[in-house]
MARMI-385963 format. One line per field, with one value per atom (N, C-alpha, C): residue in one letter; atom name; x, y, z. Coordinates in steps of 0.1 Angstrom, whole numbers, always signed. Layout:
BEGIN
residu A; ...
atome CA; ...
x X; ...
y Y; ...
z Z; ...
! end
This chain:
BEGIN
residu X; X; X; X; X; X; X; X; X; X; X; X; X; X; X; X; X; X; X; X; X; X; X; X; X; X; X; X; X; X; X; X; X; X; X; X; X; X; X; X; X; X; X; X; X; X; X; X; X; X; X; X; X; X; X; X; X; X; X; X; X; X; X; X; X; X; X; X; X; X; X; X; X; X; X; X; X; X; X; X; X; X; X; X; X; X; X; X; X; X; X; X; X; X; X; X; X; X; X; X; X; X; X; X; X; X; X; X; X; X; X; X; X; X; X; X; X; X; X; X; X; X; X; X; X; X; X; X; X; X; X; X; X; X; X; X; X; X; X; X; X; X; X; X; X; X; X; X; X; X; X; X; X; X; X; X; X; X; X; X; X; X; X; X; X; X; X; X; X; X; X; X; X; X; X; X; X; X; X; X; X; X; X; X; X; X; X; X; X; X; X; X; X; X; X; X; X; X; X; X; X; X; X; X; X; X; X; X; X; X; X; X; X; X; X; X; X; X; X; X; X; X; X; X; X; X; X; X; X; X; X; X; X; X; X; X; X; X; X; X; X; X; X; X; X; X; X; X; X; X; X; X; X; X; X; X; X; X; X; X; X; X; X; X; X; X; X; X; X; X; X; X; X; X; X; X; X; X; X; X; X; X; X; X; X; X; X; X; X; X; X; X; X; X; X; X; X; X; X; X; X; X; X; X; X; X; X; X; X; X; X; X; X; X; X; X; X; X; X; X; X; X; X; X; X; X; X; X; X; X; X; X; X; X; X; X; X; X; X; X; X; X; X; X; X; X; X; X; X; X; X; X; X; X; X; X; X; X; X; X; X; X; X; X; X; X; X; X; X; X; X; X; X; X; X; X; X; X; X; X; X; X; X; X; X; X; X; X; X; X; X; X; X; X; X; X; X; X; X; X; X; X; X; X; X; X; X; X; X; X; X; X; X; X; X; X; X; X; X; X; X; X; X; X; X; X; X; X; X; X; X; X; X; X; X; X; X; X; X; X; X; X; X; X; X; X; X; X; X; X; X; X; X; X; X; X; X; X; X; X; X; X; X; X; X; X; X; X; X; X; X; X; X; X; X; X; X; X; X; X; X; X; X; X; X; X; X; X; X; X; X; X; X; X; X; X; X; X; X; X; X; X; X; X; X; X; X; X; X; X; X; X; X; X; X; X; X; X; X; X; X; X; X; X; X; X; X; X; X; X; X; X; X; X; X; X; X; X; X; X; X; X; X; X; X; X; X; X; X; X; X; X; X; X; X; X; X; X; X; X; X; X; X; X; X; X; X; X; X; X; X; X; X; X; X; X; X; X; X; X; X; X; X; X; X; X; X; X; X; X; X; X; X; X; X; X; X; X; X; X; X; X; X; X; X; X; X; X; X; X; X; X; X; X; X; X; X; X; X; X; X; X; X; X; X; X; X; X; X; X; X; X; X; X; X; X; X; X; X; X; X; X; X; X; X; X; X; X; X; X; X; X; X; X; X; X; X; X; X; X; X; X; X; X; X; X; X; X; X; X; X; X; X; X; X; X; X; X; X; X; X; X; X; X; X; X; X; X; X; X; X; X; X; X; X; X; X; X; X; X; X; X; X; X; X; X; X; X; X; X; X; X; X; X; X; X; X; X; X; X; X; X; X; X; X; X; X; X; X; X; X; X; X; X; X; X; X; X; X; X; X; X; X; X; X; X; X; X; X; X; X; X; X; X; X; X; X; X; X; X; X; X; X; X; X; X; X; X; X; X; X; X; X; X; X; X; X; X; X; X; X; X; X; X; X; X; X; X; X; X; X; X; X; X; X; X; X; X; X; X; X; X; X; X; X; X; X; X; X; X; X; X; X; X; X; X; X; X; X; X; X; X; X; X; X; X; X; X; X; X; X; X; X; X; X; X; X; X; X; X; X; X; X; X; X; X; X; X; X; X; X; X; X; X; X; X; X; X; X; X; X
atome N; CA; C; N; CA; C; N; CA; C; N; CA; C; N; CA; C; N; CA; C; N; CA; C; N; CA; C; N; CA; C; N; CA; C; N; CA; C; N; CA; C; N; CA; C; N; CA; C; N; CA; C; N; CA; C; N; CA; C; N; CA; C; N; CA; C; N; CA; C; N; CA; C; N; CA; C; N; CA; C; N; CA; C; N; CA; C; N; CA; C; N; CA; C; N; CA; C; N; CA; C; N; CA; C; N; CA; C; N; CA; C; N; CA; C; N; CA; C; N; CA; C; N; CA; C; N; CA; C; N; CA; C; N; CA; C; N; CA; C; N; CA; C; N; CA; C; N; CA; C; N; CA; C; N; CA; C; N; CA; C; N; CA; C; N; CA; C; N; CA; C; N; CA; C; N; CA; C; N; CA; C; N; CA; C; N; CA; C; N; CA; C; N; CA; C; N; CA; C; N; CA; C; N; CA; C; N; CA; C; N; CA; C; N; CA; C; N; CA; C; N; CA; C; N; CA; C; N; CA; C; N; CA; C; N; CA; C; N; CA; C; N; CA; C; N; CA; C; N; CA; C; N; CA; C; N; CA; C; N; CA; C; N; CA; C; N; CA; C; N; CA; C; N; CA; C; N; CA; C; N; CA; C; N; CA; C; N; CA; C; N; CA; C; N; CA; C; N; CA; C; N; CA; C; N; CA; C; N; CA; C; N; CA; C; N; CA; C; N; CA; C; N; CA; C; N; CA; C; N; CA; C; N; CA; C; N; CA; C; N; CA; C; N; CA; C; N; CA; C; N; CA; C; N; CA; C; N; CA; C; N; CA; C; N; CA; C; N; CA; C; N; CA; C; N; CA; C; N; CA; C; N; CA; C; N; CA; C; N; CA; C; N; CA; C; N; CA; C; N; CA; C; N; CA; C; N; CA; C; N; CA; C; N; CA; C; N; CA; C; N; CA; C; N; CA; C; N; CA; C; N; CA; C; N; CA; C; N; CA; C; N; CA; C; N; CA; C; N; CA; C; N; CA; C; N; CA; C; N; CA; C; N; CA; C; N; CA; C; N; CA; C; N; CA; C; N; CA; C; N; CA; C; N; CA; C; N; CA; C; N; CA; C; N; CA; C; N; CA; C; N; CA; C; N; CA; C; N; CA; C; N; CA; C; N; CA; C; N; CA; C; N; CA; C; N; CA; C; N; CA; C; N; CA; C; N; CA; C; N; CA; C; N; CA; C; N; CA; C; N; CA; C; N; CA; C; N; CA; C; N; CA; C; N; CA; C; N; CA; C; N; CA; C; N; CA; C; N; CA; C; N; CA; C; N; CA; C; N; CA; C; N; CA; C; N; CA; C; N; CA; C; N; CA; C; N; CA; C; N; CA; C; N; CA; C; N; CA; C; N; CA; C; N; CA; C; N; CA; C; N; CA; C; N; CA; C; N; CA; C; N; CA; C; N; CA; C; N; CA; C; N; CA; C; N; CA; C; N; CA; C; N; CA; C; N; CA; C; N; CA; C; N; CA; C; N; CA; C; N; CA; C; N; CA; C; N; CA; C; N; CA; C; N; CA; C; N; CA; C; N; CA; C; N; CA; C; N; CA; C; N; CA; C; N; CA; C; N; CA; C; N; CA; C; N; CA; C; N; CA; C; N; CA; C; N; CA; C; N; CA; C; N; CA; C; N; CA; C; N; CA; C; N; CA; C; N; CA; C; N; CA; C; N; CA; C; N; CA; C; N; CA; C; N; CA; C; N; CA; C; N; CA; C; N; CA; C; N; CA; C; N; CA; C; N; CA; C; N; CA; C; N; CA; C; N; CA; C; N; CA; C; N; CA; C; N; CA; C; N; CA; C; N; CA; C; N; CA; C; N; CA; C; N; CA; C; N; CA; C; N; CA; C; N; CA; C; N; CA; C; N; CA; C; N; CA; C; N; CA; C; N; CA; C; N; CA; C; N; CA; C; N; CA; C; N; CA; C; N; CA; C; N; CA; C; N; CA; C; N; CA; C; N; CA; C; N; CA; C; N; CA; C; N; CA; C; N; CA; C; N; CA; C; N; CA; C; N; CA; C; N; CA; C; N; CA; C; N; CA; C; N; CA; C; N; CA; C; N; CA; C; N; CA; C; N; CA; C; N; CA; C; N; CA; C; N; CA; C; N; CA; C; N; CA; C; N; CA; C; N; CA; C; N; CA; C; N; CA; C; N; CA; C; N; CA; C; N; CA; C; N; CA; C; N; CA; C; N; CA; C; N; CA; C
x +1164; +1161; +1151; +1139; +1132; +1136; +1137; +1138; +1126; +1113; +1100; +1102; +1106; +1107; +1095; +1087; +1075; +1084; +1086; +1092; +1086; +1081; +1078; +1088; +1102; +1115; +1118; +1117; +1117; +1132; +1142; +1153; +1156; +1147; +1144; +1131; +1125; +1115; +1111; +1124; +1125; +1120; +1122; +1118; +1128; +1129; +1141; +1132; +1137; +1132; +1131; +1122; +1116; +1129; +1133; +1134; +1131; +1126; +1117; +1122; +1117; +1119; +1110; +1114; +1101; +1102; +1085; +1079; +1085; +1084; +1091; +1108; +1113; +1128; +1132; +1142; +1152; +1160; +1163; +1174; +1170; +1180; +1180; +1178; +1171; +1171; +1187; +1184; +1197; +1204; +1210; +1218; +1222; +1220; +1226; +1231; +1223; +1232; +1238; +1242; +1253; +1268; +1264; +1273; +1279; +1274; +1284; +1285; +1287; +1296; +1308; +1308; +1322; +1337; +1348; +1358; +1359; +1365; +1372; +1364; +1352; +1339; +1342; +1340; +1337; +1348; +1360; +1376; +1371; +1367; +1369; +1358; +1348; +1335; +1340; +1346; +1355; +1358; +1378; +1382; +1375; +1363; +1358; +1353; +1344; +1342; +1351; +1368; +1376; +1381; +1384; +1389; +1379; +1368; +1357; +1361; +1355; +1360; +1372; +1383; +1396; +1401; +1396; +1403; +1390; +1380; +1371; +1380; +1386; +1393; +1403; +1409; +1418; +1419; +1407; +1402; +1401; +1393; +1388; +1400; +1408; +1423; +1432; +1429; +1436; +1429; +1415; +1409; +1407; +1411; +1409; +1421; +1436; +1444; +1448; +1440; +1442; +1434; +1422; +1411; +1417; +1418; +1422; +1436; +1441; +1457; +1455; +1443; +1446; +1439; +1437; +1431; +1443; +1450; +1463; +1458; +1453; +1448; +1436; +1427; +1416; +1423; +1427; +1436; +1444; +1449; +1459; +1450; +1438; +1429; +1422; +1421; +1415; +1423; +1437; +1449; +1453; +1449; +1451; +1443; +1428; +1415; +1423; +1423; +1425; +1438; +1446; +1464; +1454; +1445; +1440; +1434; +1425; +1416; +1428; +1439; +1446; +1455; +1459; +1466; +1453; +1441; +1432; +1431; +1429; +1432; +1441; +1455; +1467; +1461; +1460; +1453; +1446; +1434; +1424; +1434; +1436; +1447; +1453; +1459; +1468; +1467; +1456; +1445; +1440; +1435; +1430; +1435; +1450; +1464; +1465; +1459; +1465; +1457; +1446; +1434; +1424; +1416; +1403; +1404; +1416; +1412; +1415; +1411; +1414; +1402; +1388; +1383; +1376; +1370; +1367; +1357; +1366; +1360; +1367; +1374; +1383; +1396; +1400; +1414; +1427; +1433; +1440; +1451; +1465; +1474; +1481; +1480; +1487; +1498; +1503; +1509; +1499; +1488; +1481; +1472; +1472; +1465; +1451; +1447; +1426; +1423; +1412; +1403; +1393; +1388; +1379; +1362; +1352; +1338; +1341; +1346; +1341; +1350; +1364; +1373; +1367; +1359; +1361; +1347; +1336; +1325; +1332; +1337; +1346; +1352; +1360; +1365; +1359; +1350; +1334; +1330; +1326; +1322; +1332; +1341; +1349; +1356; +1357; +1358; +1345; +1332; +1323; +1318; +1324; +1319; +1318; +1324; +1325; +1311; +1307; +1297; +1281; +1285; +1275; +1269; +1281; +1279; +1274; +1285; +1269; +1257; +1253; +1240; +1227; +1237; +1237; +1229; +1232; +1231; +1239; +1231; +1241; +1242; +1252; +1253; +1257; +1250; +1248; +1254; +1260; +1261; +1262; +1254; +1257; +1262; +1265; +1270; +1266; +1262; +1256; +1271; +1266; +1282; +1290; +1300; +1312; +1315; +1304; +1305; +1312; +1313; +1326; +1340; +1346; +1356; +1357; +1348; +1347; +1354; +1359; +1369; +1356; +1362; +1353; +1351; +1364; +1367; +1360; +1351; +1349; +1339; +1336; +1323; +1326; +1338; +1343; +1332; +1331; +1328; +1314; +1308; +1291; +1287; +1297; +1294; +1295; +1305; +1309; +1297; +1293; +1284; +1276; +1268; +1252; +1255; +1264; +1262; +1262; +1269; +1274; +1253; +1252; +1241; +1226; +1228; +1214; +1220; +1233; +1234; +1227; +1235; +1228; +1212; +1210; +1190; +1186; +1188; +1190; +1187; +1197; +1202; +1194; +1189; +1180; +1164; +1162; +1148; +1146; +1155; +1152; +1166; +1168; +1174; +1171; +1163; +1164; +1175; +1179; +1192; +1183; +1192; +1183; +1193; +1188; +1198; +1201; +1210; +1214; +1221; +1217; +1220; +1222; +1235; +1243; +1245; +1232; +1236; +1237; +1246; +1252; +1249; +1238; +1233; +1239; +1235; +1238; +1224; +1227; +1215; +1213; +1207; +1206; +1206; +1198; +1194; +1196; +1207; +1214; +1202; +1206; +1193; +1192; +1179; +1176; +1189; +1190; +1203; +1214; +1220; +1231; +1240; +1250; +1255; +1270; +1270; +1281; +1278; +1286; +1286; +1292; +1288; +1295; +1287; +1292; +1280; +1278; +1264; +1259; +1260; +1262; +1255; +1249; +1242; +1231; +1233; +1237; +1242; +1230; +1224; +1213; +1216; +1215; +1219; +1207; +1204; +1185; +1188; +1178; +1181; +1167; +1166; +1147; +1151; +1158; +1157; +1139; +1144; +1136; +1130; +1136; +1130; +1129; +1118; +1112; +1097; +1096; +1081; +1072; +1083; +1076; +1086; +1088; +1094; +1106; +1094; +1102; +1112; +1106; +1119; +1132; +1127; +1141; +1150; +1142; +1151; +1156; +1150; +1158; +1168; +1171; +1182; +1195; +1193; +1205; +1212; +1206; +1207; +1219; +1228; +1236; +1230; +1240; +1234; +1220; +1218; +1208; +1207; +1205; +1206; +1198; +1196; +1184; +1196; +1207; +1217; +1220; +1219; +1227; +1242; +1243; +1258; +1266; +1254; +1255; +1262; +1265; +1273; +1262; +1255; +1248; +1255; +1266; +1274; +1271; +1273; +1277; +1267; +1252; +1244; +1247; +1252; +1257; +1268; +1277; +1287; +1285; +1279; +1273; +1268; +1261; +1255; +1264; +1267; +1280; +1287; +1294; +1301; +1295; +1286; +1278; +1273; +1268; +1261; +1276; +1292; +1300; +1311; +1300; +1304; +1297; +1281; +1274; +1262; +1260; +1249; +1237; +1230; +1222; +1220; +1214; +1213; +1201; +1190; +1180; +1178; +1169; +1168; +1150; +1147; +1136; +1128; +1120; +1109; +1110; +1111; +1108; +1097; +1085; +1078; +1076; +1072; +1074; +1072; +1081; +1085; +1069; +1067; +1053; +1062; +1075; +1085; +1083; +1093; +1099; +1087; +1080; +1069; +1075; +1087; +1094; +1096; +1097; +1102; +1117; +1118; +1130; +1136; +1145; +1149; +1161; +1162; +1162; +1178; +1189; +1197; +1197; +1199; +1200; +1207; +1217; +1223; +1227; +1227; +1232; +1239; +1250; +1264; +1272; +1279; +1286; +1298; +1303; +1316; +1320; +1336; +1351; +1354; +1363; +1367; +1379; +1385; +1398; +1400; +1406; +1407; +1418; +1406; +1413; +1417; +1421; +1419; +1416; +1407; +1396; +1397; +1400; +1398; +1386; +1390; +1380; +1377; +1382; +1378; +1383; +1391; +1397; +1398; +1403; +1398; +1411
y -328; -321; -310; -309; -300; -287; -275; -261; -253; -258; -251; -238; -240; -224; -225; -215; -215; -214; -223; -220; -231; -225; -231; -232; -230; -235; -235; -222; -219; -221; -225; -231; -245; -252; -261; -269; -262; -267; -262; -255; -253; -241; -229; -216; -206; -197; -182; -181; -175; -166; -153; -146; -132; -122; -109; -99; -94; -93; -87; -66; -57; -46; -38; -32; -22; -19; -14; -1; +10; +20; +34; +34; +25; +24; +23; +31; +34; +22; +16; +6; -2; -7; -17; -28; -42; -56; -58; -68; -70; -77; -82; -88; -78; -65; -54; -46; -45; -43; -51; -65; -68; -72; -67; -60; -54; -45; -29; -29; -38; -39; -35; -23; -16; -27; -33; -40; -36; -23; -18; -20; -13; -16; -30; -39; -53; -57; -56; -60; -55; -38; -36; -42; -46; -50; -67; -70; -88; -87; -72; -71; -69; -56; -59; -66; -74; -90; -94; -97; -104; -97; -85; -74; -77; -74; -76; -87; -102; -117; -112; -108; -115; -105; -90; -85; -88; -97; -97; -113; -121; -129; -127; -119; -116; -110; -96; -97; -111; -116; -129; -133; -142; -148; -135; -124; -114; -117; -120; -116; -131; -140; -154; -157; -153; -152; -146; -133; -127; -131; -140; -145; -162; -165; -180; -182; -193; -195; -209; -217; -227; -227; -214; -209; -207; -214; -210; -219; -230; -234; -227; -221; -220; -206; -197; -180; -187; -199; -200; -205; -212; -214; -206; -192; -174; -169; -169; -167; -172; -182; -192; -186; -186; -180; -167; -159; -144; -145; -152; -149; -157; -165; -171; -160; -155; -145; -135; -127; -120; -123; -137; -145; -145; -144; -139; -127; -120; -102; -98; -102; -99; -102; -118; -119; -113; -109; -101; -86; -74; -67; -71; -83; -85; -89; -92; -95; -82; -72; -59; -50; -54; -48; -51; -66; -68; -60; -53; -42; -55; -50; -51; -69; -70; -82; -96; -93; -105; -99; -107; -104; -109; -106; -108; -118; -135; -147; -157; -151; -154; -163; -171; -178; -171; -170; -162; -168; -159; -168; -165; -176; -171; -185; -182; -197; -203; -198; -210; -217; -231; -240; -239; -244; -250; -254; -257; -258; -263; -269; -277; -272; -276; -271; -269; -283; -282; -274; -272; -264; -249; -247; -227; -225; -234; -232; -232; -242; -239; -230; -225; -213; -199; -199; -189; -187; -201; -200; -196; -201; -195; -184; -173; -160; -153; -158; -153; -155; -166; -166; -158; -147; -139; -130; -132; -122; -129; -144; -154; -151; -149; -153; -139; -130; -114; -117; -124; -122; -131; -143; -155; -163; -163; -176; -189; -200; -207; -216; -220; -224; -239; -246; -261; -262; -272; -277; -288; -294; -305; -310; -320; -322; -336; -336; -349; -357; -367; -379; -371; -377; -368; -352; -346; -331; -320; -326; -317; -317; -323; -326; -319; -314; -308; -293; -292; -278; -266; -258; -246; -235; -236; -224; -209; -205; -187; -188; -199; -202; -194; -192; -190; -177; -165; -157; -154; -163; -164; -169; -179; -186; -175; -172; -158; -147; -146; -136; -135; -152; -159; -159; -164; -168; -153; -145; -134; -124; -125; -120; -126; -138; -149; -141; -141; -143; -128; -117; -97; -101; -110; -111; -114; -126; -133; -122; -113; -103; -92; -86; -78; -79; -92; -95; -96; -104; -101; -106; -104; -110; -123; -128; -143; -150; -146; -158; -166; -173; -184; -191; -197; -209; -204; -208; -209; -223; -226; -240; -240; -245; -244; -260; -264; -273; -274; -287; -290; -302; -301; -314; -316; -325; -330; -324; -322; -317; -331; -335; -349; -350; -340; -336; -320; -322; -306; -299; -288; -277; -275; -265; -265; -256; -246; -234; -239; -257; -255; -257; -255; -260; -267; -271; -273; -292; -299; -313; -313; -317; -317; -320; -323; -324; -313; -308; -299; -302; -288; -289; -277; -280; -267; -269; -253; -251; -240; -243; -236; -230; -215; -209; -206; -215; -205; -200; -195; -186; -183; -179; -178; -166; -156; -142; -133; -119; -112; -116; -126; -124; -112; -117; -104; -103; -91; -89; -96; -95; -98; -109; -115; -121; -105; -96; -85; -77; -82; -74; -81; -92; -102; -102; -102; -99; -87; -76; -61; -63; -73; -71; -75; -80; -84; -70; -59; -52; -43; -41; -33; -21; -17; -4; -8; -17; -18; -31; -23; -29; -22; -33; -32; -34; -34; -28; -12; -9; +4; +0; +12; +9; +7; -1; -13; -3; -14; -9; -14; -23; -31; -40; -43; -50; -66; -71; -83; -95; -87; -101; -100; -85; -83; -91; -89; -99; -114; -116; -134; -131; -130; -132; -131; -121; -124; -132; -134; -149; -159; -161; -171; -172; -161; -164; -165; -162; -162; -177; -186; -197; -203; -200; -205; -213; -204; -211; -200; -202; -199; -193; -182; -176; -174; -172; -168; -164; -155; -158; -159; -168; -174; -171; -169; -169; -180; -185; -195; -197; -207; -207; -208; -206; -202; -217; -216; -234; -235; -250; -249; -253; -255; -255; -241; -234; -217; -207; -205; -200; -189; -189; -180; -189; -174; -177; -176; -165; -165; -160; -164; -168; -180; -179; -195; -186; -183; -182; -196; -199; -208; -209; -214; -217; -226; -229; -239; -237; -245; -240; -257; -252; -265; -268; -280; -287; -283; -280; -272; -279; -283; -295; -298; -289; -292; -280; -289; -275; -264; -251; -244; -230; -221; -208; -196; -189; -182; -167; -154; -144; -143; -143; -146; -156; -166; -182; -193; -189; -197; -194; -207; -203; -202
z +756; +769; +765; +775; +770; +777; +772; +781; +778; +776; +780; +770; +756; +746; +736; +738; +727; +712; +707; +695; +682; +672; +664; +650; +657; +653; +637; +633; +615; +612; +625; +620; +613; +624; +615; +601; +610; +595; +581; +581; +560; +556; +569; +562; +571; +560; +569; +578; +587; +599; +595; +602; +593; +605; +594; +605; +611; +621; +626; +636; +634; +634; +645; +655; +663; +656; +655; +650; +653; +647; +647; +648; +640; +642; +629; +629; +614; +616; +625; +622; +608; +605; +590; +598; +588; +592; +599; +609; +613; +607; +593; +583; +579; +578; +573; +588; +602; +612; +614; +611; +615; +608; +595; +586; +587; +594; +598; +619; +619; +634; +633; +646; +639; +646; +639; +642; +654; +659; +673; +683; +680; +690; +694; +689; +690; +695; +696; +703; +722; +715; +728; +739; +731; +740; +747; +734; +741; +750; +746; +761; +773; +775; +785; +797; +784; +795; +800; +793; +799; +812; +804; +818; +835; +827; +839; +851; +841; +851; +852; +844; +855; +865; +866; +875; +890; +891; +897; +903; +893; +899; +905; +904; +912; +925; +925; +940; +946; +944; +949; +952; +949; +951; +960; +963; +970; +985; +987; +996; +1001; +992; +1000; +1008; +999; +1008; +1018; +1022; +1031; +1041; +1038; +1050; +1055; +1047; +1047; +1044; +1052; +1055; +1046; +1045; +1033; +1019; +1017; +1005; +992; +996; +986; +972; +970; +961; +954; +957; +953; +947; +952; +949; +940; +935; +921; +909; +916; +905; +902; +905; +903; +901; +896; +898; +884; +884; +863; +855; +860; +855; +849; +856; +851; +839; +845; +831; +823; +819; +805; +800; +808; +802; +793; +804; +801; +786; +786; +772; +760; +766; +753; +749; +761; +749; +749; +747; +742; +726; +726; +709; +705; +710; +708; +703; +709; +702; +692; +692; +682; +669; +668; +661; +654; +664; +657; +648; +653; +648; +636; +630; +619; +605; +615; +599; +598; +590; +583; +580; +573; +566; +578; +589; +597; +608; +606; +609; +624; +635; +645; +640; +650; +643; +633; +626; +616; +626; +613; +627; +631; +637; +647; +644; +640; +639; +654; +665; +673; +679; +690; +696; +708; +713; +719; +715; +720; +712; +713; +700; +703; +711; +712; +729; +724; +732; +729; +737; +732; +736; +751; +759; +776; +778; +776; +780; +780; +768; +761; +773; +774; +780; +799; +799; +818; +814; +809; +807; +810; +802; +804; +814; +824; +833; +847; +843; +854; +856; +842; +844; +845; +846; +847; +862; +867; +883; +892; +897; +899; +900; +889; +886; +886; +886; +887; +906; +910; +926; +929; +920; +931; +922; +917; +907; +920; +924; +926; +917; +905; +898; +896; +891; +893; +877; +870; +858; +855; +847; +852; +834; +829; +813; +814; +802; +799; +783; +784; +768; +766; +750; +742; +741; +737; +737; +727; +736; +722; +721; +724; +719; +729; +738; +744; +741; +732; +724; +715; +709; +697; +697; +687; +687; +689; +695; +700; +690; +683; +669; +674; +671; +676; +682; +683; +694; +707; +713; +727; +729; +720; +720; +719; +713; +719; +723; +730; +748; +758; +757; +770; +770; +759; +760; +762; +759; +764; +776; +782; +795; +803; +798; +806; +807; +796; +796; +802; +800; +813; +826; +830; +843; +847; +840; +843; +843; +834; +833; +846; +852; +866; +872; +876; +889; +883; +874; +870; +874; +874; +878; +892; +901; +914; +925; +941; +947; +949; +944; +949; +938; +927; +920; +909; +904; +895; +889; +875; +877; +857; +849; +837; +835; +826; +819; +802; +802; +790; +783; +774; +771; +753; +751; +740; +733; +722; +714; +702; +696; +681; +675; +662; +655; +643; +644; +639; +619; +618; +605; +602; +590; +587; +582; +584; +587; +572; +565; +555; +545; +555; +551; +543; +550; +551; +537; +531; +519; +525; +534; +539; +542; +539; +543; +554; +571; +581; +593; +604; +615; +617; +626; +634; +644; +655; +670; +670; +682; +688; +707; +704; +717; +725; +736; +741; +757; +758; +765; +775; +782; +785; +804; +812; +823; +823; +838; +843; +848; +838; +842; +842; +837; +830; +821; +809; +795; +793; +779; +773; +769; +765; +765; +752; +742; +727; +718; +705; +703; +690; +689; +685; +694; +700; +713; +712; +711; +712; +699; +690; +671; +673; +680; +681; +690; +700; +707; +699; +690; +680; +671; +675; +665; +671; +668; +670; +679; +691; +700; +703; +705; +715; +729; +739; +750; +763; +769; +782; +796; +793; +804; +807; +821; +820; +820; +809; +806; +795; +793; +781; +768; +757; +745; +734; +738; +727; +715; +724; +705; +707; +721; +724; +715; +717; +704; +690; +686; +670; +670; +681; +676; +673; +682; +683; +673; +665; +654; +643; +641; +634; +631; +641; +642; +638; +645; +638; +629; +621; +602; +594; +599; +592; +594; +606; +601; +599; +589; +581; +591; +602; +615; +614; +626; +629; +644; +649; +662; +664; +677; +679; +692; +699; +709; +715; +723; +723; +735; +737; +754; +759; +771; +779; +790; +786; +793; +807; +817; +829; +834; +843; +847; +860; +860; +871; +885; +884; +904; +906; +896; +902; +894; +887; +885; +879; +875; +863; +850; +839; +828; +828; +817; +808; +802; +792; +777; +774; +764; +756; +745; +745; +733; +730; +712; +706; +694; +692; +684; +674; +661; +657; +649; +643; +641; +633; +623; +620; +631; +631; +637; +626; +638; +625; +625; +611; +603; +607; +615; +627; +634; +646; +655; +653; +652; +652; +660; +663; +671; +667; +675; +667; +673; +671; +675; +690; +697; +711; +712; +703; +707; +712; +718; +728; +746; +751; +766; +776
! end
């Protein structure tokens, strides 16, 4: 599937990707900011999101009941939405509890089960809806054969985050809405990085928001404390990255060329990542 990303893709074709740094910035390359992601920060920036979707689900399910007399289904399925969310940061805390050596990403000893790609990704989206519909975006996924099956492991957490962040891009750029699309391939041939014998996927987050201005802009959004939200905390792409170079992947985020229908661009998150060698449950990684 093409998603229109100028990328001359140094994930694949057998060279690192450079760090890239604004000018006039003390920050360190981002392999050393994302080294020092502080643990707590990062719990509490999880819970946030969760807190966010589910208490937004819950209005919703308050106010459908109160409008509609056969809304009783749709208010229990906003109503499930939020207790999942809620059953994930209980872990999340419990998790934080345990100190240093269990790290955000790492597996979670808990009692709910693994989950699988379509599950953690509906998951995402449907504590994110909410926030999709004041944006008015709308979020489309697809999956290669097979690969929605596939255990989700700590992925949960840099799905929630890509998505959460296309959709604020969306609603940042204008009232008219737009669309995000979350799709899920096989990587056919293991990347040059990897030392690991196993399959790959590459999971691609793209949106006809704002974008960005430079491809430097986009390597500095990775960097710890920095963000183009008011409000913002700047952890959520340190985390994703994180996560992801600590299960031996790859993260980027990409420009997208301006489509010739909607006469918008973009951006492109991209990922690629090994399949876990069984399912397992992951500090923010389940749905």
């Amino acid at each position: 599937m093409s998603d229109g990303a100028h990328n001359t893709d140094p994930l694949r074709r057998g060279e690192p990707p450079k760090a890239i740094i604004k000018r006039g910035s003390h920050a360190p390359p981002h392999d050393a900011s994302v080294a020092g992601v502080d643990r707590m920060a990062s719990v509490v920036h999880e819970i946030r999101n969760l807190v966010d979707g589910s208490l937004r689900c819950v209005r919703l399910a308050k106010q459908t009941l109160e409008v509609e007399s056969t809304g009783q289904e749709l208010a229990l399925k906003q109503l499930e939405t939020a207790a999942t969310a809620l059953e994930r940061m209980a872990g999340l805390v419990h998790a934080a509890m345990q100190g240093p050596n269990l790290p955000i990403g790492s597996v979670m000893i808990s009692g709910t089960e693994p989950v699988s790609l379509r599950e953690a990704i509906a998951h995402a989206i449907e504590v994110l809806k909410p926030l999709a519909d004041l944006n008015r975006a709308d979020v489309g996924v697809q999956f290669g054969p097979g690969l929605g099956e596939m255990p989700a492991g700590a992925l949960y957490t840099v799905i929630i985050n890509g998505i959460k962040n296309a959709i604020e891009s969306i609603g940042r750029r204008d009232a008219q809405g737009g669309r995000v699309d979350v799709v899920v391939m096989p990587v056919e041939t293991a990347p040059w990085w990897s030392v690991q014998r196993c399959e790959w996927i590459e999971i691609r987050i793209s949106d006809d928001g704002v974008g960005f201005a430079s491809l430097e802009e986009a390597e500095y959004s990775f960097m710890r404390g920095v963000t183009s939200k008011r409000g913002g905390a700047g952890i959520g792409l340190a985390l994703a990255r994180e996560i992801v170079q600590e299960m031996g992947g790859r993260i980027e985020l990409l420009p997208r060329s301006v489509s010739p229908s909607t006469h918008r661009g973009g951006a492109l998150l991209r990922v690629i990542a090994p399949v876990q060698a069984r399912p397992t449950n992951f500090i923010g990684g389940g749905a």
